[in-house]
Every structure is written in structure tokens, then in C-alpha cells.
C-alpha positions as CSV (number, residue, x, y, z in Angstrom):
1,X,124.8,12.7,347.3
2,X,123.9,9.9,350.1
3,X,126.6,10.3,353.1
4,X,129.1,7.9,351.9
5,X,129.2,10.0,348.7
6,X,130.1,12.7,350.2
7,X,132.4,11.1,352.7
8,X,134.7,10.0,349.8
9,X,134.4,13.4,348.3
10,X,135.6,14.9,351.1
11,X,138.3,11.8,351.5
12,X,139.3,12.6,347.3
13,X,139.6,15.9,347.6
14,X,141.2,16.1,351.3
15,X,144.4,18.0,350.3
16,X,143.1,20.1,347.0
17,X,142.5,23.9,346.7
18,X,138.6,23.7,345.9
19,X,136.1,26.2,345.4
20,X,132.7,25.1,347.1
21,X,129.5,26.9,345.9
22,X,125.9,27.1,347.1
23,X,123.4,28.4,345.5
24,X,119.9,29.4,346.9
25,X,117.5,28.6,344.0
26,X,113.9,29.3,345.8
27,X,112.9,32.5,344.3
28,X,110.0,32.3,342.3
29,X,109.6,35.6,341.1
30,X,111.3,36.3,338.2
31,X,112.6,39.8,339.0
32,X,114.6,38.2,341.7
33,X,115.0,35.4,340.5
34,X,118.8,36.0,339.4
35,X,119.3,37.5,342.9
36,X,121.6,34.6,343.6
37,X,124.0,35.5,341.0
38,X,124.9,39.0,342.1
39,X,125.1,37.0,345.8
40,X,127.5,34.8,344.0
41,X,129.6,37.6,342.5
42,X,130.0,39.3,345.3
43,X,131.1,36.5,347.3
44,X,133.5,35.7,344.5
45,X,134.6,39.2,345.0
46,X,135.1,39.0,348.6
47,X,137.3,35.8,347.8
48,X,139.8,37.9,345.5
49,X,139.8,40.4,348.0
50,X,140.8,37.7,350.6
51,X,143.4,36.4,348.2
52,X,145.3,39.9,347.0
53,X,148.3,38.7,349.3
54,X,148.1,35.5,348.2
55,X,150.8,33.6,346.4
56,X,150.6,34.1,342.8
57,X,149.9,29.9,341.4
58,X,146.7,30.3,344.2
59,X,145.5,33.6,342.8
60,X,145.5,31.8,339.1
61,X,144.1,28.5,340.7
62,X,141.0,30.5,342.0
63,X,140.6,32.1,338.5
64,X,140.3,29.1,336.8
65,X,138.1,27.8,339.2
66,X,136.1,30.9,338.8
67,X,135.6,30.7,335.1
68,X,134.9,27.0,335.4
69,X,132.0,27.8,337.7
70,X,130.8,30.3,334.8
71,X,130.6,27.1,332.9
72,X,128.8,25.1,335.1
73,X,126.2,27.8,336.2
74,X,125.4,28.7,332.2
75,X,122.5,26.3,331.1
76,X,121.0,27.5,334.4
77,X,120.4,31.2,333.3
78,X,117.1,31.1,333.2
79,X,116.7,29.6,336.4
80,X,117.7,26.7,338.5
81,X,114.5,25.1,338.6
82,X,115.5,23.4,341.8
83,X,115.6,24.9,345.5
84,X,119.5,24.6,345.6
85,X,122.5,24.3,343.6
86,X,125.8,22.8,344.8
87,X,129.1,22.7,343.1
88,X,132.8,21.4,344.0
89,X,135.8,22.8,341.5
90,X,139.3,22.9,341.4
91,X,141.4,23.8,339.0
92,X,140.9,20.3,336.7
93,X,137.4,21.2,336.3
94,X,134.1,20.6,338.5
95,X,133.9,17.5,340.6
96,X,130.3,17.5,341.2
97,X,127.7,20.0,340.5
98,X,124.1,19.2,340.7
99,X,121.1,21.0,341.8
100,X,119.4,20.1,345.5
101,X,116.2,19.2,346.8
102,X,116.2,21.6,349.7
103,X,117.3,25.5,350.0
104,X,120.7,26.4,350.8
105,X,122.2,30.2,351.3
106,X,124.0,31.5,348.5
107,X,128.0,31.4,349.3
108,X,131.0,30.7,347.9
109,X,134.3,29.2,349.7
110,X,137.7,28.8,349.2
111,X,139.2,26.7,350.6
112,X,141.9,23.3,350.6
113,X,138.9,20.6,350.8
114,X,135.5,21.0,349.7
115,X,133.2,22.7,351.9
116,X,131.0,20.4,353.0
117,X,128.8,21.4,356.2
118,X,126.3,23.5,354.5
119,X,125.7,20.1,352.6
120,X,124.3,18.5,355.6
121,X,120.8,20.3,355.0
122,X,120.3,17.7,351.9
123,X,121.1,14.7,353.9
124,X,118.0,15.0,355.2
125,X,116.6,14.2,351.5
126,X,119.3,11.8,350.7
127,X,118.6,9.4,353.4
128,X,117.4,6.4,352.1
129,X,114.2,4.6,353.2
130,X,113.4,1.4,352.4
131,X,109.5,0.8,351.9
132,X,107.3,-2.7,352.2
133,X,103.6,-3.1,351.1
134,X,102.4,-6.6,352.1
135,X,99.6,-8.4,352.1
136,X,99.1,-11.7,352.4
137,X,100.2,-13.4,349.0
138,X,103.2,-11.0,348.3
139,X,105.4,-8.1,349.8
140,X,106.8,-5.4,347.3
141,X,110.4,-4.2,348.2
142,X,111.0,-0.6,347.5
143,X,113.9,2.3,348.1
144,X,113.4,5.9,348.6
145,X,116.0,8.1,348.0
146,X,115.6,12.0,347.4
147,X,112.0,11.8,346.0
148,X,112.5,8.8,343.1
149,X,111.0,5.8,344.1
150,X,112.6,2.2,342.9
151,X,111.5,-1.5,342.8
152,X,113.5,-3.3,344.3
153,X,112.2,-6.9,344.4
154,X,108.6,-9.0,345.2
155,X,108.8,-11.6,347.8
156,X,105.8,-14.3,347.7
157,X,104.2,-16.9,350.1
158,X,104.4,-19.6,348.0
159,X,102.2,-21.8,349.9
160,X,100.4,-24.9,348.8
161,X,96.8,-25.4,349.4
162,X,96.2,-29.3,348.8
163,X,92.6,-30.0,348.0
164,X,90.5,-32.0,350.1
165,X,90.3,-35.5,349.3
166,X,86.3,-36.3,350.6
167,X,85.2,-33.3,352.5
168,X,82.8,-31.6,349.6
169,X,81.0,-34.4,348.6
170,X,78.3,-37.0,350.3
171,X,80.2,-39.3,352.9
172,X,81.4,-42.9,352.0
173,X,81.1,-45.9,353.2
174,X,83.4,-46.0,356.8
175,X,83.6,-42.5,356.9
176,X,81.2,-40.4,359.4
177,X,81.0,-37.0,360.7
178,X,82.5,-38.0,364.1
179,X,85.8,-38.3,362.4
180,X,88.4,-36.5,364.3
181,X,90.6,-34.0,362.5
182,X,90.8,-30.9,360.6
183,X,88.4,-29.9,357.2
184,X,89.7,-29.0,353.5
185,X,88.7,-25.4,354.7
186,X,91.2,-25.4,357.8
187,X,93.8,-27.0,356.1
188,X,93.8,-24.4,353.4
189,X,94.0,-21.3,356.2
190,X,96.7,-23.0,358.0
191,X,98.4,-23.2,354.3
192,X,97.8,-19.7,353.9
193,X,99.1,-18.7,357.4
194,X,102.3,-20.9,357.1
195,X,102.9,-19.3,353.9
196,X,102.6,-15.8,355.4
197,X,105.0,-16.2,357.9
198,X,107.4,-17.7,355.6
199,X,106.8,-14.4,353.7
200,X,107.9,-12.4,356.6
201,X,110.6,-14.1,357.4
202,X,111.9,-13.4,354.0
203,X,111.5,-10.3,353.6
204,X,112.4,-9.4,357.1
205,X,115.7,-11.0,355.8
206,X,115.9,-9.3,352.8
207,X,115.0,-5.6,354.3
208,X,118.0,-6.0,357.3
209,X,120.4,-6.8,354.7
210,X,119.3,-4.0,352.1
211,X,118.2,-1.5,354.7
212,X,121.2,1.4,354.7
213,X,123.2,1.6,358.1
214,X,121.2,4.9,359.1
215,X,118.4,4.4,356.7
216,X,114.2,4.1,357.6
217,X,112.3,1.3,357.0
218,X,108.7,1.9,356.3
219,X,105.5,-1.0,356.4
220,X,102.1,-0.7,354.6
221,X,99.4,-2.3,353.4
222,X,97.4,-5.7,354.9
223,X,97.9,-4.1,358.7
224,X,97.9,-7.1,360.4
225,X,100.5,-8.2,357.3
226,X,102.5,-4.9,358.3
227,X,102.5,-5.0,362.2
228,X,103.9,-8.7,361.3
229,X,106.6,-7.7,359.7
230,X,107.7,-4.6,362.1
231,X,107.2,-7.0,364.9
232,X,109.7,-9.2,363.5
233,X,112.7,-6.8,362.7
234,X,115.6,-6.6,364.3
235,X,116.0,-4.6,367.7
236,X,119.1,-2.7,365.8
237,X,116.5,-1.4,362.9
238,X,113.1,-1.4,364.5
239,X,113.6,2.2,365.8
240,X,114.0,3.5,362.3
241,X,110.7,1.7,361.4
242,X,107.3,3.3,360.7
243,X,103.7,1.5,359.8
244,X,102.7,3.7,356.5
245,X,98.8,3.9,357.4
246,X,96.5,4.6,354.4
247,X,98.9,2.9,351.1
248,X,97.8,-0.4,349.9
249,X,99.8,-3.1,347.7
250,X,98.6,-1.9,344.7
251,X,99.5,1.9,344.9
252,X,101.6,4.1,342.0
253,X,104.5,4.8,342.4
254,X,104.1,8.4,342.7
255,X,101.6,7.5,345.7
256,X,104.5,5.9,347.4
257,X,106.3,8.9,347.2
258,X,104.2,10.9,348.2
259,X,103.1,8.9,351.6
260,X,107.2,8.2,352.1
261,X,108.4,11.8,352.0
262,X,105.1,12.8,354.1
263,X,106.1,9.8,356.9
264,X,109.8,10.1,356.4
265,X,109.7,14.3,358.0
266,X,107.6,12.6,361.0
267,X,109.9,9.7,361.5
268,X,113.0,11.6,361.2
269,X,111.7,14.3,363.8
270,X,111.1,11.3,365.9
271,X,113.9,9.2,365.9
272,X,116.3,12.4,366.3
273,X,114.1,13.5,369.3
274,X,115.2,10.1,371.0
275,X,118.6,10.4,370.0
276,X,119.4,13.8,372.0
277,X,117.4,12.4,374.5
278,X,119.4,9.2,374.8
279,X,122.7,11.3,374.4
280,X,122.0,13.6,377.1
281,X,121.3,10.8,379.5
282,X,124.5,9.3,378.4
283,X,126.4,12.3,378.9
284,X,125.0,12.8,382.2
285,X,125.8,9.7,383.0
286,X,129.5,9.7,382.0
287,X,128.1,7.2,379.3
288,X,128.7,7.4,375.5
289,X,127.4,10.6,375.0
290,X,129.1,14.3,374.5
291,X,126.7,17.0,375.2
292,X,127.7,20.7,373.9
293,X,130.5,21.6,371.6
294,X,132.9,21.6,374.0
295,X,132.6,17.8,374.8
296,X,132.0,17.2,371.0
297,X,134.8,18.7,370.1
298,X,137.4,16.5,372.5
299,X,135.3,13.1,371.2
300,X,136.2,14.6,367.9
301,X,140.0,15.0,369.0
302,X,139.3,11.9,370.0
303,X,138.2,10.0,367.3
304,X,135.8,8.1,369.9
305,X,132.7,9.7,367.7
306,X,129.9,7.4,366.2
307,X,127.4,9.7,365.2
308,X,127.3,13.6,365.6
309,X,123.5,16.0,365.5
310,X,123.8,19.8,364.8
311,X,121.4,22.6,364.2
312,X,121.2,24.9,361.3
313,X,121.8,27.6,364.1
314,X,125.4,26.3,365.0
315,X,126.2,25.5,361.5
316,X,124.7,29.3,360.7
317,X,126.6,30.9,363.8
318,X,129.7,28.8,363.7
319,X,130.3,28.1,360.3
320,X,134.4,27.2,360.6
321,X,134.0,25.2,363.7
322,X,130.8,23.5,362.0
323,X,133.2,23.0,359.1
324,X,136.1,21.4,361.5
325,X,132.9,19.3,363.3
326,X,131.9,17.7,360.0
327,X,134.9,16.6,358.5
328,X,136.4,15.5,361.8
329,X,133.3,13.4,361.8
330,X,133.5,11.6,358.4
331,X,136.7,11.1,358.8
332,X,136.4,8.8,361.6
333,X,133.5,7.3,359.6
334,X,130.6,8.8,361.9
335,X,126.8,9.6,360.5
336,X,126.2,13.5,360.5
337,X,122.8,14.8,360.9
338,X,121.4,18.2,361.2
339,X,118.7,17.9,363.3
340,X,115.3,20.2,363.3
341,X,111.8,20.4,365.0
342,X,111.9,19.6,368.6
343,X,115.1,18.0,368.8
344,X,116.8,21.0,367.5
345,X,115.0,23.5,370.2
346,X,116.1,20.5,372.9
347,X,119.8,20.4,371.5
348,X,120.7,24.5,371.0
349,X,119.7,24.7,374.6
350,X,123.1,23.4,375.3
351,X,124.9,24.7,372.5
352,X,123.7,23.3,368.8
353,X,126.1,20.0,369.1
354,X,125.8,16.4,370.1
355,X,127.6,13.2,369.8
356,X,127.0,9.5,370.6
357,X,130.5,8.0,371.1
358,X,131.7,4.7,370.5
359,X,133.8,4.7,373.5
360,X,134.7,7.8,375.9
361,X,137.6,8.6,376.1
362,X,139.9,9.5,379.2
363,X,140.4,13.5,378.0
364,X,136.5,13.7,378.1
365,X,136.0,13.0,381.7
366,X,139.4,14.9,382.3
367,X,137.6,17.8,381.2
368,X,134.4,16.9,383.1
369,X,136.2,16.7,386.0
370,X,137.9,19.9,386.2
């Protein structure tokens, strides 16, 4: 699911009993390879346990949430054939199941709401990146979204080339070669250059309004084409914009793919770096920035959040107040990323949470100040 799928999940299901499972599907070797289950019945197990003095309507709930998940899990038994598995039940049947691109730990949760912070791994995957191979005649308009690749559109110069009315042949009569002006062969590269930036233009248009709020935008092909067209975006979208170096117009699909998902693990490491950086310098600054769970969690309270970075540490360590974090989050309509590489070493030094805010609010420098 992209974010705002799981945001209206999380909105739908809000005030329901649901049973949230995870499933780690990575095992290759086929003695283990059913290890999850016995994970998943014991955690199942646990649950009961959990629920003996529990009201007797909840106790049947969970039941039939747990012989729904039978169910669901049966045409896997030989396997998942997927690093993850995720699946949301209550007691009218599974909401969404589906297997995931990335590993997640094998658990089980009961809860009233889905579960939805050990999800945040596959946003990662999920974020959508809209790709451009140009050269000079035509720009191809793709989207990449958890390893499919889709056309999307071709955007073409269109220019007109007219031909030269004397210049190729012998001169006339009146006409002599200190006539000022420009020859067939200049007037068809300034043709070809006026319908290039028209090109640009248009597609810059097109890629702004189809690019996803927090979504990547990725340029190959022509380089001078593709150093056009990231010159010309937006100041708002040009920092989630990468030249894709190597990949020309007339590449498979499955090379684009490839390239993307390659370029997408840099950019994203990138961008996130920044973003800590930028928060913490806001923070500092008594700016729009919460540093720490502590200050995350009043923005939170606050609703002043606009978009919030974890670590799989904190979401490991501090699973119930990761929990609390993430729905707090989408339901003030914030992005939610769990961050890795160098900005997740930068942001567990101070804790394993960040926010940038879209105001700050009064209780957040209360705090600060005392």
C-alpha cells in the first residue's frame, strides 16, 4: 500500500477490534522455511493468554479472527514466495492481506485499530518515483511504484523544420553570398532547439502535476536533454530529483526498473540525510523542527506535525509508543518515513525520532524552556 492507502486504512478501521499480522517470509531453506508459522502460533498463543480475563464477545471476536487468518495464510503453505506477508482482520473477514517487498518480523497484534508501524519498513518500496528519459525529439513519462514499472505518457517536440527556399542550389540572379541572414542549416537547429525547450516545458509541467507529494523524480537519457529538464523543475520538487546516468530512451522496461530501484536506495539515503539535518538546525533554532521523542511527541499532541522520520531501532525498542507516533501522525495527514543509512546513525543519537512541523507550537518551547 502507498501512504495514503494506508492512511485511510488506519482512518476505516479507527474504532474496530483488528488482528494485525506480520509475517517474515525470507527463509530460503526449506527446513525453516515454515519457521514463521510456529512464530505465528505462538504469538497467537500469547494473545489468548493476554485475553483469558477478557470479556467473553472479545474472546470469540479474536477466534474468528484467528480462523480467518487460517484462511488467508492457506494457499501460502508451501511458502510465501515473498520476503513479507502482512494481514489486517476483524471479525467480518480480512481487510487486506498481501505479501511485501521487504522483510518484516513475524508478530501478531491485537488490538482496536490495525497495527500499522511495523508497516512503515514497505513505505520505503511503496514510494512512488516518477521517471523521464529524453532526448531531443520525445520524453517518455514513467511511474515506479514497488518494483512494476508503468507508461505513463510521451511528450514530443513537435517542431517544424521549413526547408530552405535557395540555399542548396547555384545562386540566382540578385542574390549573392554577401546576403545577410541565417542558412537552411541554422534555421533548422534553431527549429530543433525551440522545439526542445517546448519539450521541457511540457513535460516539466506534466511531471509537477503527476509527481506524488513525497514522491522522486528521476531524469535520463540525452544528458544535456536531462540536466534541461532538472534545471527547470520546481524549487519544491528538485530536491527529490536525480539524473539516472547510464539508461537511454530506448531501454526495456525491466532495465528501468532495474536502474530506478538501484538510484531510488541512493536518493532516498540522500534526501533523508538533509532532512535530519535541516530538522535539527530547526530545532536548534526554535524553528519548525522537534528533535527527540520527547519534542515529537508534544508536536504530535500538538497536531503541528508535517512530516515525522524514525528508525527501525525506536520502532524495534518502542513498539507502543512507535505505534502512538504513527497514527498520531496520519491522522493529522503527515508523511512517515523510517529512515536508514546515515541518517538513521545521525537521528538515534538523539533518540530514534524527528519531526518537521508546520507550525510550533507554544507547549514545545514551554517545554524547552523549562
Amino acid at each position: 500500500m502507498t501512504l495514503p492507502q494506508l492512511s485511510a486504512l488506519h482512518r476505516s478501521l479507527h474504532d474496530e477490534l483488528v488482528l494485525s499480522v506480520y509475517v517474515d517470509g525470507t527463509a530460503t531453506d526449506f527446513s525453516i522455511q515454515h519457521l514463521w508459522r510456529t512464530q505465528l502460533d505462538n504469538a497467537l498463543t500469547d494473545i489468548r493468554e493476554w485475553l483469558a480475563g477478557s470479556r467473553h464477545t472479545e474472546r470469540e471476536d479474536f477466534e474468528k479472527c484467528a480462523h480467518l487468518l487460517d484462511e488467508t495464510l492457506a494457499p501460502f503453505k508451501h511458502g510465501l514466495g515473498a520476503p513479507g506477508f502482512v494481514s489486517f482482520i476483524t471479525r467480518n473477514g480480512a481487510v487486506e492481506s498481501h505479501t511485501l517487498p521487504v522483510p518484516v518480523p513475524t508478530l501478531a497484534v491485537w488490538s482496536t485499530g490495525p497495527a500499522i508501524a511495523p508497516y512503515m519498513r514497505a513505505m520505503k518500496e511503496t514510494r512512488p518515483v516518477t521517471v523521464i528519459l529524453a532526448d531531443s525529439s520525445k520524453a517518455e513519462l514513467y511511474k515506479y511504484t514497488a518494483g512494476k514499472i508503468e507508461k505513463l505518457d510521451t511528450v514530443r517536440s513537435h517542431h517544424v523544420v521549413e526547408p530552405p527556399s535557395h540555399m542548396g542550389g547555384p545562386p540566382r540572379q540578385g542574390f549573392h553570398t554577401g546576403t545577410r541572414g541565417s542558412t537552411g542549416k541554422d534555421a533548422a537547429q534553431r527549429s530543433l532547439l525551440e522545439g526542445r525547450d517546448r519539450m521541457v516545458e511540457e513535460v516539466v509541467k506534466r511531471v509537477v502535476a503527476a509527481a506524488d507529494e513525497n514522491g522522486f523524480i528521476m531524469v535520463g537519457g540525452i544528458k544535456g536533454v536531462a540536466k534541461r529538464i532538472i534545471a527547470h523543475l520546481d524549487a519544491s520538487v528538485a530536491s527529490r530529483a536525480l539524473e539516472l546516468k547510464g539508461l537511454d530512451i530506448h531501454a526495456s522496461n525491466a532495465q528501468i526498473a532495474e536502474a530506478v530501484k538501484a538510484a531510488a536506495s541512493e536518493l532516498r539515503a540522500s534526501f533523508d540525510s538533509r532532512r535530519i539535518a535541516e530538522i535539527a538546525d530547526e530545532a536548534a533554532a526554535g524553528g519548525l523542527g522537534a528533535l527527540g521523542p520527547e519534542e515529537t511527541r508534544i508536536a504530535l499532541e500538538q497536531a503541528s506535525v508535517r512530516d515525522l522520520y524514525l528508525t527501525h531501532k525506536y520502532l524495534e525498542d518502542h513498539a507502543a509508543e512507535a505505534e502512538d507516533a504513527v497514527r498520531s501522525a496520519l491522522d493529522q495527514h503527515a508523511s512517515v518515513e523510517e529512515v536508514s543509512h546515515g541518517a538513521a546513525e545521525d537521528l538515534q543519537r538523539v533518540g530514534g525520532m524527528a519531526a518537521g512541523l508546520r507550525f510550533r507550537p507554544a507547549t514545545l518551547e514551554n517545554w524547552g524552556a523549562t
